[in-house]
Structure formats: C-alpha cells, structure tokens
KELODREN-451300 format. One record per residue (C-alpha): y, x, z; residue in three letters; residue number from 1; chain. Coordinates in pm, whole numbers, plus 50000, padded with zeros to 5 digits. Last residue first. Layout:
KELODREN-451300
<pt <Y, X, Z>, 'ALA', NUM, 'A'>;
...
This chain:
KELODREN-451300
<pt <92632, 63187, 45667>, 'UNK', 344, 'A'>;
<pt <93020, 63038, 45572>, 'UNK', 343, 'A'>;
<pt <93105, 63415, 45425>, 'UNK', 342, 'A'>;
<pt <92847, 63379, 45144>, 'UNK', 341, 'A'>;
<pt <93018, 63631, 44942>, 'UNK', 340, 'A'>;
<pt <92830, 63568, 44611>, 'UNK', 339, 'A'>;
<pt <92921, 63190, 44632>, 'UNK', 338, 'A'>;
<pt <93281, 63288, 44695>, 'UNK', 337, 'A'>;
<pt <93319, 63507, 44433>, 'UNK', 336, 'A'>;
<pt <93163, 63256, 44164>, 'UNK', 335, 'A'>;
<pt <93402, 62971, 44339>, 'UNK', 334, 'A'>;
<pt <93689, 63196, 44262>, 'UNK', 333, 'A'>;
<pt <93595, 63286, 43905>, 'UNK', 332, 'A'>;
<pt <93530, 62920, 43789>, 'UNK', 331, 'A'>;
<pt <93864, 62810, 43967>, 'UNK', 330, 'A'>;
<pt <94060, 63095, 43808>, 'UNK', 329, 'A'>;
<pt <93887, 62955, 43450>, 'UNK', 328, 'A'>;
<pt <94031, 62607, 43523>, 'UNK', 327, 'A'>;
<pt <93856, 62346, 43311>, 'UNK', 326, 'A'>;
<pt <93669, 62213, 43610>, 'UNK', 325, 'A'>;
<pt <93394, 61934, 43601>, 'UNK', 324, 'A'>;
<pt <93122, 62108, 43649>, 'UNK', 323, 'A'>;
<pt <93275, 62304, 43948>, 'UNK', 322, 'A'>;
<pt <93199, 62017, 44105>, 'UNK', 321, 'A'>;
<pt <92847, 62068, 44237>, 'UNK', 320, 'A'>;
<pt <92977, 62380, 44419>, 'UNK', 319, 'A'>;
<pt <93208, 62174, 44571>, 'UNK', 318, 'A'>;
<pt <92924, 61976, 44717>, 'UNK', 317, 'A'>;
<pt <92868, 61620, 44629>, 'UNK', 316, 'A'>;
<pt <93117, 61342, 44631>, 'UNK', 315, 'A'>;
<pt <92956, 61154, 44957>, 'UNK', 314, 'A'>;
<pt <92933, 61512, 45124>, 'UNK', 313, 'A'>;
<pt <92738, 61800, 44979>, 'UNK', 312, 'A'>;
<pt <92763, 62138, 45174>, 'UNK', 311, 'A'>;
<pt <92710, 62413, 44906>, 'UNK', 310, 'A'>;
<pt <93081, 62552, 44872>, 'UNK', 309, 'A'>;
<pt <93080, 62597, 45272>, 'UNK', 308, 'A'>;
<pt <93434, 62698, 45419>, 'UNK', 307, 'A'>;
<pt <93411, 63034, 45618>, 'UNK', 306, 'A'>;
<pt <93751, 63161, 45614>, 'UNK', 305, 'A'>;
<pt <93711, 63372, 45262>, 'UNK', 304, 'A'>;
<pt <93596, 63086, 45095>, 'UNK', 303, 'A'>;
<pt <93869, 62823, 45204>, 'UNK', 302, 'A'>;
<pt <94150, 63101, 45133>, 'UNK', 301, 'A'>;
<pt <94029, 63087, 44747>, 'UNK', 300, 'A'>;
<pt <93961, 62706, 44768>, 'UNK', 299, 'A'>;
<pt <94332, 62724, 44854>, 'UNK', 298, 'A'>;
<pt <94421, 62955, 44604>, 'UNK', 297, 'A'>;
<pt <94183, 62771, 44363>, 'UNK', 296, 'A'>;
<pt <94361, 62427, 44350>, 'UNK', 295, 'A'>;
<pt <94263, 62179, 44099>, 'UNK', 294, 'A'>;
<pt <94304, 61861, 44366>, 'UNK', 293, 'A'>;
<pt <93956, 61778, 44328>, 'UNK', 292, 'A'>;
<pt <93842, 62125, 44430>, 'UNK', 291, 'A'>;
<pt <94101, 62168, 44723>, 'UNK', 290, 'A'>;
<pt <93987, 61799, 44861>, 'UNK', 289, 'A'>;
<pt <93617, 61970, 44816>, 'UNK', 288, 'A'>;
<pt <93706, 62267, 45007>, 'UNK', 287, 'A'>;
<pt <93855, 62034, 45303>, 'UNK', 286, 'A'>;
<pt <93503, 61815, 45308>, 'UNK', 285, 'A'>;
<pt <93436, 61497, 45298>, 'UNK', 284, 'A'>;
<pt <93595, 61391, 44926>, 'UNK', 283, 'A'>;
<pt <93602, 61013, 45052>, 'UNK', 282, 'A'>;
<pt <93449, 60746, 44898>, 'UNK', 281, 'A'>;
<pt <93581, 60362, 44815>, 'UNK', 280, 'A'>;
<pt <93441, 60038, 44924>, 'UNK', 279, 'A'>;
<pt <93760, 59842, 45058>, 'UNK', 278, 'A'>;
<pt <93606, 59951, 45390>, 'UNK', 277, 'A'>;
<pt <93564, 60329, 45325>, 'UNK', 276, 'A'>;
<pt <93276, 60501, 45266>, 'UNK', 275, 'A'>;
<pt <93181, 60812, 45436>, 'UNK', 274, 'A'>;
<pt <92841, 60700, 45411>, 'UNK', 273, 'A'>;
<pt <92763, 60766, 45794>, 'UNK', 272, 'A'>;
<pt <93095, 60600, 45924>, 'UNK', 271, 'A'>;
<pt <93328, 60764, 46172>, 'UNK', 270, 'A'>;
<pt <93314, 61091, 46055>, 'UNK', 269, 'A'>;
<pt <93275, 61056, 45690>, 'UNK', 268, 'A'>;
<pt <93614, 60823, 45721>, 'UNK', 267, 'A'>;
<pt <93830, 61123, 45900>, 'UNK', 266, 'A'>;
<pt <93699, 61413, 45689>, 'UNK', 265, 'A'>;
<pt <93416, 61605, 45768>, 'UNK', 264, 'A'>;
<pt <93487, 61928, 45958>, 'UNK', 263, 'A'>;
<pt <93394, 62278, 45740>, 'UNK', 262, 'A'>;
<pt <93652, 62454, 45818>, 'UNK', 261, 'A'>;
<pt <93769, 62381, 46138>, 'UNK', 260, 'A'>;
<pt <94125, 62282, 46299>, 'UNK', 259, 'A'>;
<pt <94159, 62489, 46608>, 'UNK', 258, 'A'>;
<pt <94558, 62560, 46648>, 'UNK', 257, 'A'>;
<pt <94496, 62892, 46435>, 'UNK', 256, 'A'>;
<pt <94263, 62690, 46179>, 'UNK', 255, 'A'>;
<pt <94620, 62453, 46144>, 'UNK', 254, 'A'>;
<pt <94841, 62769, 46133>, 'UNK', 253, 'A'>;
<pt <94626, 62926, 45842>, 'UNK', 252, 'A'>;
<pt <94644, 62545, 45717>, 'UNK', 251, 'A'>;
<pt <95044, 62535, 45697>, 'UNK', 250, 'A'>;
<pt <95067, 62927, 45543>, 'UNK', 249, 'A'>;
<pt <94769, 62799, 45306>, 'UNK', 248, 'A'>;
<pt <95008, 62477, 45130>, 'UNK', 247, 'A'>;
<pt <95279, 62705, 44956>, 'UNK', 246, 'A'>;
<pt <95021, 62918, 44737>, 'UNK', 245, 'A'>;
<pt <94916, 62562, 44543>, 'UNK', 244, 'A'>;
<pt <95248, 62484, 44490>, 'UNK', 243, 'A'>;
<pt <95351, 62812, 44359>, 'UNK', 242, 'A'>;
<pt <95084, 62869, 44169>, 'UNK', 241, 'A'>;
<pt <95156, 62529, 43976>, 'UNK', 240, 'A'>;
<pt <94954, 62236, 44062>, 'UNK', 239, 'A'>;
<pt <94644, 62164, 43837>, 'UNK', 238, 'A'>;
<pt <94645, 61855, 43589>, 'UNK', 237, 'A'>;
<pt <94278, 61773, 43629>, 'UNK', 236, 'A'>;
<pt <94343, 61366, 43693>, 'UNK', 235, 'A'>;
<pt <94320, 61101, 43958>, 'UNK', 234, 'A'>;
<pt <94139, 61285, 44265>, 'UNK', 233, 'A'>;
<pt <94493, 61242, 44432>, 'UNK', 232, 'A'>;
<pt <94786, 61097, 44226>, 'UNK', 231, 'A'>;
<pt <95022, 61281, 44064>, 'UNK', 230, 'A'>;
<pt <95454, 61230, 44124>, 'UNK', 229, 'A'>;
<pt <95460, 61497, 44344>, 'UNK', 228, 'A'>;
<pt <95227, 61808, 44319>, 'UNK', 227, 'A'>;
<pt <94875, 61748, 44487>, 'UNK', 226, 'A'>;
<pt <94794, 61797, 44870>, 'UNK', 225, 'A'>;
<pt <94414, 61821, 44881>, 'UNK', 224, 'A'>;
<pt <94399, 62153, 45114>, 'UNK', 223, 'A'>;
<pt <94667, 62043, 45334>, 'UNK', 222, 'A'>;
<pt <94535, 61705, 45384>, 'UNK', 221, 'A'>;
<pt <94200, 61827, 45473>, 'UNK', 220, 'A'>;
<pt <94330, 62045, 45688>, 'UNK', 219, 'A'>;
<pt <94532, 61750, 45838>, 'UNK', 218, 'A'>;
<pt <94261, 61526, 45893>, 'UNK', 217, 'A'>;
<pt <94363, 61286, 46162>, 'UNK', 216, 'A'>;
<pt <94315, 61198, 46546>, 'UNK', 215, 'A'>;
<pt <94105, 61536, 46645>, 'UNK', 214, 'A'>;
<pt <94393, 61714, 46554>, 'UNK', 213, 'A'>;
<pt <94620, 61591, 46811>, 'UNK', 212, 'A'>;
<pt <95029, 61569, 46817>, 'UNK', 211, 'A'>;
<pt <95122, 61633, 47145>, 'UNK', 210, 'A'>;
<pt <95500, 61794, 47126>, 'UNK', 209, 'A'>;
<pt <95364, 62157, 47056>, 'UNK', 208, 'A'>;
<pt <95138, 62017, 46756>, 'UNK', 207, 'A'>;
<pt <95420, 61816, 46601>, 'UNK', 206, 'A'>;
<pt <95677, 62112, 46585>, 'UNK', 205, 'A'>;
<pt <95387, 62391, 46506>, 'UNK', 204, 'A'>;
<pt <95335, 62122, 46210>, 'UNK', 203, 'A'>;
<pt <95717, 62098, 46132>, 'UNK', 202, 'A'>;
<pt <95770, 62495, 46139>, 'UNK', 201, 'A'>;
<pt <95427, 62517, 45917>, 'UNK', 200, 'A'>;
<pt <95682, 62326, 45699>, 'UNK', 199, 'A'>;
<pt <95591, 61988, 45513>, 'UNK', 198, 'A'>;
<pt <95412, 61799, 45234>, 'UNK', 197, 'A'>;
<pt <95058, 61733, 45260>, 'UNK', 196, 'A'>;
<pt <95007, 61903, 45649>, 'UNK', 195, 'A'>;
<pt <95339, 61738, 45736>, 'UNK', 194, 'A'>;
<pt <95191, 61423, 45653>, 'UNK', 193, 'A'>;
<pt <94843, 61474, 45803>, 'UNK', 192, 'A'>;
<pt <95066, 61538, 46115>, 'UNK', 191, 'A'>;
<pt <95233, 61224, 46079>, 'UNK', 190, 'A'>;
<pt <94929, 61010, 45993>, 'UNK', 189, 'A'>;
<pt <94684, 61144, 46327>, 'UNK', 188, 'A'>;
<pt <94610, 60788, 46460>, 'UNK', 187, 'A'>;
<pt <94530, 60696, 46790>, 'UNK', 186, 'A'>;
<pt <94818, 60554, 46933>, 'UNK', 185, 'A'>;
<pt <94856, 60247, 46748>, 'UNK', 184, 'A'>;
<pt <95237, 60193, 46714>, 'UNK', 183, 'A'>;
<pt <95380, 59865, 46899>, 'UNK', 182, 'A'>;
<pt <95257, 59503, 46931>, 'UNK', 181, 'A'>;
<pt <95566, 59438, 46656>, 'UNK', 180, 'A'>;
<pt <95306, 59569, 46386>, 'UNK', 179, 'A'>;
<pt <95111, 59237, 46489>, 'UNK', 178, 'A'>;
<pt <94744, 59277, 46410>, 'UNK', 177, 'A'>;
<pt <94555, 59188, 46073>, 'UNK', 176, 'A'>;
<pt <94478, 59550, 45942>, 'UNK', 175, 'A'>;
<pt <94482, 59831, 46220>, 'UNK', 174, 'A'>;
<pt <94868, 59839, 46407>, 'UNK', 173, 'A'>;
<pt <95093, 60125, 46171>, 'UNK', 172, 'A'>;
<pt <95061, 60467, 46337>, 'UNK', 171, 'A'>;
<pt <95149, 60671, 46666>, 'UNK', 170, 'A'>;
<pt <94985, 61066, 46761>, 'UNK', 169, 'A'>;
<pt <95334, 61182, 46679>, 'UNK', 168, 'A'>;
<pt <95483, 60930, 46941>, 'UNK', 167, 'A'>;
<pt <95846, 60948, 46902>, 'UNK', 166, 'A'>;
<pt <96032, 60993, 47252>, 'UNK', 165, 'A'>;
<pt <96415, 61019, 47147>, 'UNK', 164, 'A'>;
<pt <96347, 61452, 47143>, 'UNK', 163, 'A'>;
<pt <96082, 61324, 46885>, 'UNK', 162, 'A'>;
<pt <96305, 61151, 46676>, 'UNK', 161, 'A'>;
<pt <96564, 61401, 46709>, 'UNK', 160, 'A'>;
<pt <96324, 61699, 46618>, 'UNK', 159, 'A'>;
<pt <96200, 61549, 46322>, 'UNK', 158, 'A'>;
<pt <96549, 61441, 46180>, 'UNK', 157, 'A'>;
<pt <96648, 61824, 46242>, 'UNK', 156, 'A'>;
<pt <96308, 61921, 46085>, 'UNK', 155, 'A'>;
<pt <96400, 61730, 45734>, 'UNK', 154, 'A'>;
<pt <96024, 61721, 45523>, 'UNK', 153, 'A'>;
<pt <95886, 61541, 45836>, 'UNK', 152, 'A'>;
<pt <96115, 61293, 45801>, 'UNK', 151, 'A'>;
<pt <95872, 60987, 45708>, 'UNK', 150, 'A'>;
<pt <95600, 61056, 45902>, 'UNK', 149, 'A'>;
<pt <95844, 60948, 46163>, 'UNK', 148, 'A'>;
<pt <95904, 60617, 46034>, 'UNK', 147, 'A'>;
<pt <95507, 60554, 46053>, 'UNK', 146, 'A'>;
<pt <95551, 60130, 46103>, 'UNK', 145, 'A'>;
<pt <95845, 60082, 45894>, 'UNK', 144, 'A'>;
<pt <95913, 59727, 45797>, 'UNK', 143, 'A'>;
<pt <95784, 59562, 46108>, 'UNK', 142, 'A'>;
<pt <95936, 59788, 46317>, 'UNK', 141, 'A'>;
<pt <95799, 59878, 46664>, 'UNK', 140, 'A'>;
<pt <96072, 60073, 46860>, 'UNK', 139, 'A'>;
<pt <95987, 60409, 46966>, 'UNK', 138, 'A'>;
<pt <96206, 60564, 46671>, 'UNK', 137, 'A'>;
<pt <96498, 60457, 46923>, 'UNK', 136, 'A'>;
<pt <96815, 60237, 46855>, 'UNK', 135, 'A'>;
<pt <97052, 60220, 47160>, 'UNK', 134, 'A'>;
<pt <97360, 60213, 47005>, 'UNK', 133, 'A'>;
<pt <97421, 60586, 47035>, 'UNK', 132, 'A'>;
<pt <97057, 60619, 46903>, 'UNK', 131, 'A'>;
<pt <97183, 60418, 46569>, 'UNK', 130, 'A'>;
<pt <97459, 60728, 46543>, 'UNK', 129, 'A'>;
<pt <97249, 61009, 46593>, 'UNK', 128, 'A'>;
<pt <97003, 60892, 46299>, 'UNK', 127, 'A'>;
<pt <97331, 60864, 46103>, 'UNK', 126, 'A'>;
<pt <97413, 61245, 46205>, 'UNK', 125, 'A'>;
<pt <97087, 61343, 46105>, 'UNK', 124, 'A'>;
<pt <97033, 61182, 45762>, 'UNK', 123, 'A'>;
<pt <97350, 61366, 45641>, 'UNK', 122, 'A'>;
<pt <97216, 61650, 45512>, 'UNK', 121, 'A'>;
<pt <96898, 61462, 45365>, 'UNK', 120, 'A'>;
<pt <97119, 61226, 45146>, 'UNK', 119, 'A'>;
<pt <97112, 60895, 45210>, 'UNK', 118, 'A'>;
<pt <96744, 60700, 45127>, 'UNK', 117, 'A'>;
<pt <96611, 60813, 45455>, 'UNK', 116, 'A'>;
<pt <96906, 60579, 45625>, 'UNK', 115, 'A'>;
<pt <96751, 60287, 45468>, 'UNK', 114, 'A'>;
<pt <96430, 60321, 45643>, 'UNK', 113, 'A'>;
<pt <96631, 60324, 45920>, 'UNK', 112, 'A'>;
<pt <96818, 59979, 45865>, 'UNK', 111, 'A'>;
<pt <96499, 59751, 45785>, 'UNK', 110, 'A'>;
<pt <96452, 59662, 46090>, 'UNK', 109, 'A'>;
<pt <96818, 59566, 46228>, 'UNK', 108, 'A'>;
<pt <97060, 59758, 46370>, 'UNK', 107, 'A'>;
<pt <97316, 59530, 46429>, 'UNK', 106, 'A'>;
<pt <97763, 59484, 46328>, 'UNK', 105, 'A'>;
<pt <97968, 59398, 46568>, 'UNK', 104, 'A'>;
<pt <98293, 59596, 46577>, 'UNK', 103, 'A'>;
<pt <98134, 59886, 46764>, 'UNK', 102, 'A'>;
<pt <97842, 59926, 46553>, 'UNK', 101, 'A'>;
<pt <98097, 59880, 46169>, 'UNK', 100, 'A'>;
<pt <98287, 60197, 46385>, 'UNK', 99, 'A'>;
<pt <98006, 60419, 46475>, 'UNK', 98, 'A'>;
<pt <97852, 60318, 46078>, 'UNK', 97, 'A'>;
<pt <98158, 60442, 45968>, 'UNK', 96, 'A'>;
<pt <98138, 60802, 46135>, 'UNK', 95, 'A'>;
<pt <97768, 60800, 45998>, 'UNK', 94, 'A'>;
<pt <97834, 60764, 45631>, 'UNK', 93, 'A'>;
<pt <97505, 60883, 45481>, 'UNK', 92, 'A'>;
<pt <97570, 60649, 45172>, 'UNK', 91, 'A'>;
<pt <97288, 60441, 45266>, 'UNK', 90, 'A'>;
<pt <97386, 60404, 45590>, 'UNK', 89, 'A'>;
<pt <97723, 60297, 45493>, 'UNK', 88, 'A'>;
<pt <97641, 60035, 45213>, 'UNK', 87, 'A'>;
<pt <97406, 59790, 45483>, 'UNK', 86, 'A'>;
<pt <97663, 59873, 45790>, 'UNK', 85, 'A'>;
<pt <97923, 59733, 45513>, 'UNK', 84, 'A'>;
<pt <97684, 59400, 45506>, 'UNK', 83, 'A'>;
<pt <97685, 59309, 45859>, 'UNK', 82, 'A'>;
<pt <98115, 59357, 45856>, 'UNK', 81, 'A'>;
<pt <98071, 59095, 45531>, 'UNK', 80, 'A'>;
<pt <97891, 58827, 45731>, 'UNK', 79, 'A'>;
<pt <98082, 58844, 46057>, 'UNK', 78, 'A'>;
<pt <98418, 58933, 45822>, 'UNK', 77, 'A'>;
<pt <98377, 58553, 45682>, 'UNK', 76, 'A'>;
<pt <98707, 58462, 45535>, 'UNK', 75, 'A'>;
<pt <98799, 58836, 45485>, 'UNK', 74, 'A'>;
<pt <99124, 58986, 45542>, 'UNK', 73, 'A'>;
<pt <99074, 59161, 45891>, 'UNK', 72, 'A'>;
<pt <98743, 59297, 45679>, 'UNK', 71, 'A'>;
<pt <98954, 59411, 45435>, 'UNK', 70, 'A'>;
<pt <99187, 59574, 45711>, 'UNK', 69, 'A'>;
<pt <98888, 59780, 45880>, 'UNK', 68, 'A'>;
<pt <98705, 59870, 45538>, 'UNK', 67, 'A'>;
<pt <99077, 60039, 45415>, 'UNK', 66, 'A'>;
<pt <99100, 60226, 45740>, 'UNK', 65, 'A'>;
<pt <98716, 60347, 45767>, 'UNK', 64, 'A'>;
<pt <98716, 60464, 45428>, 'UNK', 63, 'A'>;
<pt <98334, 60609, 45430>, 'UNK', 62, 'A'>;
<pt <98314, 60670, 45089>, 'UNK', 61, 'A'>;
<pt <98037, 60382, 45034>, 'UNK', 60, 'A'>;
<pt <98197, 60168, 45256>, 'UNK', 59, 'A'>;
<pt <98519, 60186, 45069>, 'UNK', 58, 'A'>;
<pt <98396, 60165, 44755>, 'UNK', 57, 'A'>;
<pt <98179, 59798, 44867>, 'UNK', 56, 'A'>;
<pt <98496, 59635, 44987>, 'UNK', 55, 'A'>;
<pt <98773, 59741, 44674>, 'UNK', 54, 'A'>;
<pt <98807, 59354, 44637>, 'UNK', 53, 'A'>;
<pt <98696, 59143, 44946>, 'UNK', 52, 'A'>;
<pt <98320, 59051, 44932>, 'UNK', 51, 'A'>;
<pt <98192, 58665, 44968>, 'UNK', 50, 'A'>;
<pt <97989, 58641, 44689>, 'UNK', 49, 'A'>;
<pt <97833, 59000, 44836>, 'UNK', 48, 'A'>;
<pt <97818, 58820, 45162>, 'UNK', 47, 'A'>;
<pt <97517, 58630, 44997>, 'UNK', 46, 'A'>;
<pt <97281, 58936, 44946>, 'UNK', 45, 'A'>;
<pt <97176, 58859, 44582>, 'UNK', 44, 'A'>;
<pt <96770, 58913, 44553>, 'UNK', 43, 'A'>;
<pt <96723, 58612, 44362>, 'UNK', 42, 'A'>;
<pt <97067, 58482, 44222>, 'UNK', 41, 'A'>;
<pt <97357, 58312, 44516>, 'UNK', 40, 'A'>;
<pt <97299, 57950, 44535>, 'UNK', 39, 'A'>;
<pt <97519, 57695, 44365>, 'UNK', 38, 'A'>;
<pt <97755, 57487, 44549>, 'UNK', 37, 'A'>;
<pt <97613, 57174, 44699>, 'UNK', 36, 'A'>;
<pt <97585, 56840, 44505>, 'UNK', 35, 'A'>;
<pt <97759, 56544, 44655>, 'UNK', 34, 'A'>;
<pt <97603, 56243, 44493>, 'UNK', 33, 'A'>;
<pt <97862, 55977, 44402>, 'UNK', 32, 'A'>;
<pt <97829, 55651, 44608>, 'UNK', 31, 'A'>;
<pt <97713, 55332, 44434>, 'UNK', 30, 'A'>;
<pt <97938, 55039, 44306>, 'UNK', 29, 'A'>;
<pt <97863, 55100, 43940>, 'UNK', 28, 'A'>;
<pt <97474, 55074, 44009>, 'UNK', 27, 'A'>;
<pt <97503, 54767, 44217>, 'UNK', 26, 'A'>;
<pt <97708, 54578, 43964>, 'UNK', 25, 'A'>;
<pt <97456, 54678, 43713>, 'UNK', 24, 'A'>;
<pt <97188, 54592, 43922>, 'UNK', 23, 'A'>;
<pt <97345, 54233, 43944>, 'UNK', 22, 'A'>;
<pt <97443, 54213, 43589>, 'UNK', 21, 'A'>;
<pt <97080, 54257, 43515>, 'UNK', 20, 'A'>;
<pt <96956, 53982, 43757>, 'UNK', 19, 'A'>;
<pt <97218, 53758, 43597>, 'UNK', 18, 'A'>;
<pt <97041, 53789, 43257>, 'UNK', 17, 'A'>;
<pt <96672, 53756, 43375>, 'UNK', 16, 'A'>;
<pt <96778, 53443, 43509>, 'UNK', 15, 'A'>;
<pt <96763, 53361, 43855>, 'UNK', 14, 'A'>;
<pt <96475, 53123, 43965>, 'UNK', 13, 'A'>;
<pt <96351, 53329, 44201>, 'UNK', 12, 'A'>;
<pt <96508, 53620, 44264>, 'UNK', 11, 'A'>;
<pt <96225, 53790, 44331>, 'UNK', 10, 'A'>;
<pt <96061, 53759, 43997>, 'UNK', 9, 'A'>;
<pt <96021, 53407, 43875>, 'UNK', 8, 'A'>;
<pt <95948, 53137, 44149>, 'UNK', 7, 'A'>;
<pt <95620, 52988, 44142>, 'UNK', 6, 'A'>;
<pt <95617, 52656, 44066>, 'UNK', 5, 'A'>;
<pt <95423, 52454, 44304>, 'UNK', 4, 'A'>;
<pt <95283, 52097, 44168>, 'UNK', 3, 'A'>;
<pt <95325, 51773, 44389>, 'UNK', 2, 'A'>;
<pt <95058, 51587, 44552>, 'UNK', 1, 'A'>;
C-alpha cells in the first residue's frame, strides 16, 4: 500500500516562495478603490457646499432679481432654490418667499416655526404667504404641535391663524401617539399661554373664537407667570411691579368669562394627589402659583376677589408659605387678607 502525502497548503506542492509571488501578482493587478467625496460637517445643510457666491445675502435682503439669476446659474438650483425659502423666512422676507413658492420650492414642517424667529412685524405677511400656498395652522406638524400658542404675544399672527381655522382648544397628541394624528382637542395650552404672557385683547380673542376654560388653567397661569428668563417655583427673585401689575387686567377678564378663584389646578383635578406622572406636585391653587411666583399684587387682587389663603393643596396653603417669603409687601398683603376674610 502506498503512503499519502498530504499536499502543503492549498497549492499543494507549490513552494512557499511562488505562492508569495502569486499574491503579489494578485495584489498589484487589483482595482483601485473609488472613495466618495467627503461628507458635508454635522449639522451642514448640503446645498450650502453647493451655494452660488453672493446666494445667502440676497435671500436674506430679499433680492429677488439677484436670487432669480444665481439660481439660473447654479448646478443644482432644485437643492439651492429649497434652501433660499430656508434664509427668507427667517429674514421675514415674504415677497421672496411668493417667488422661491412659485418656482418650486415646499413648505415643509419645520418652516413655520422658523417664521417666528423673523422679526414680529413681518411675521404676518410671511404667515400670509405659506396660506397662499395652501399651508394652514390646522395641519399636524411633527415639529410644532401648539404653533398657535406660539403667537399669542403678536395678535395679527393670532387672528390669521385662527381666521385659517386654528383650534384654540388643540395641543400636542398625549405621550407615545403620532403628532401627525392631528392636535388633541382637549387641551387648554394656548389660552394658558396668553394667560402667562399675553394681552387681555388675545385672551378675549381666544375665548370669543371657542377657546374653553374648563380645558386648562389659565388663572392659574396668570397668577404664576414669572419674568422671562426665571423658572417657576425655582427661586425668590420677585418680578418687578410692573410685571406683577401687568398680569391682573388678563385674570380680571378671565373671573369675568367665569374662571374661579379658588379652582384646583389642572393635575389636582384629575388626580387626588395632584401629582403628576413623572412624580412631581402642583401648586393647586391660583393664590399659591402667585405665592411661589413672589407676586403680592396678584395675591393682593386674589384676596380681595375671594381667593382662600388657608386652603392647603399638595404644597400647603398659601398661608403656610408665607414662611418662606422675604418680601415684606407679601407679609403685609397676606396679613390684610387673612384679617379680611373675603373667601368666607
């Protein structure tokens, strides 16, 4: 019987030399890798790389002569016309955006939360402009679910959206559903919003187009509005006089239109801890939110409407708070109030 010899490697009985110059061979006959060109950097738009000189100035002036031949000039004027709607709304420039419309350019998502960020004169007429393309503040967007709680510091804006069939009773979808389902209708966030921060002219304008009390907690909003820039319940810094005198005119009108006193907040009515579901409490009560936010004209005006400084909710009783107050006017108006007794 003869012996098998296994073969070395898989070349069998090739020497390890020739098997070298083999790969070799191999290796100097191969294809170059084609690499592609680099990417733009994180956050680049990539029609930027692609912008005509002078492009970007004349969107942001709104140079609709010198945008129109750049883009006739551009290799990609799809790409770069998209991109000059981008500059123009921001800038306020609502004649341009008619024109960058017409010539192709979208509305897309994010555009009118961009348009806040122009300035507030010229929000309108840019508004105006997307609704001439067929843009309404009744379409779900995904990146702006309470637009119209947005603008209710600008009453023009206001009044267009709503005139375009804005829902002020409409919110962002509850956690974990599709914001493109549509608004939830049963949410008072835009009037709360122009409770904190706008006009009794924009609440009167909410509350004669639908908007409902009974969805939100607009007094309570009114009466715990803090200055801009501080957050609420954070720290004792009180608002100026000013700030805190601006507020009653908006909830003399919301008492006027029904809103009580001494109504729990939103949370304390629908649960019986008043704890929300990330764990936190709320103040209850609108003369606690004016407590907490260091205001005593409004816990003034609270008093002398009927607001109870003894009621506790899940942060005590106002009363109970005045602990905690370095504010001598507070001290003095909650010691009026108590001797009053105007809520009995």
């Amino acid at each position: 019987m003869q012996n098998y010899q296994r073969p070395h490697g898989r070349d069998g009985n090739k020497s390890r030399s020739s098997r070298i110059a083999s790969k070799s061979a191999k290796r100097a006959n191969r294809t170059p890798t084609m690499y592609m060109p680099r990417r733009p950097p994180a956050g680049q738009d990539p029609a930027e790389s692609l912008l005509p000189e002078g492009y970007e100035a004349a969107c942001r002036n709104g140079n609709a002569q010198e945008v129109s031949a750049l883009i006739s000039s551009a290799a990609n004027p799809t790409k770069i016309t998209q991109h000059g709607l981008l500059l123009a709304v921001e800038a306020g420039q609502a004649d341009l955006v008619r024109y960058l419309l017409r010539c192709g350019a979208s509305i897309k998502p994010e555009l009118p939360s961009l348009a806040l960020k122009a300035p507030a004169h010229l929000q309108l007429d840019v508004f105006r402009a997307f609704s001439e393309f067929g843009w309404s503040p009744k379409l779900p967007s995904y990146h702006d679910p309470e637009l119209l709680a947005s603008v209710v510091t600008n009453i023009p804006v206001l009044e267009l959206f709503l005139e375009l069939g804005a829902d002020p009773n409409g919110g962002q979808q509850p956690y974990g559903q599709s914001t493109y389902r549509g608004p939830n209708q049963n949410l008072g966030r835009v009037l709360d919003a122009a409770a904190a921060r706008g006009s009794p002219s924009a609440v009167s304008l909410l509350l004669a187009k639908g908007a409902e009390l009974r969805h939100g907690q607009a007094l309570h909003s009114a009466a715990g509005a803090c200055s801009e820039g501080v957050a609420q319940f954070s720290t004792n810094i009180p608002p100026s006089e000013k700030s805190d005198r601006a507020r009653i005119p908006v909830m003399e009108h919301l008492v006027k239109y029904g809103a009580d006193v001494n109504d729990w907040d939103e949370q304390c009515e629908n649960t019986t801890s008043g704890r929300i579901p990330y764990g936190n409490l709320t103040p209850g009560l609108p003369i606690v939110y004016a407590v907490l936010a260091c205001a005593p004209e409004r816990v003034k005006w609270l008093l002398e409407h009927g607001a109870d400084p003894t009621k506790k909710g899940p942060w005590g009783s106002a009363e109970s708070l005045l602990g905690k107050q370095t504010s001598e006017r507070m001290k003095q108006v909650m010691e009026e109030g108590l001797k009053a007794q105007k809520w009995k």
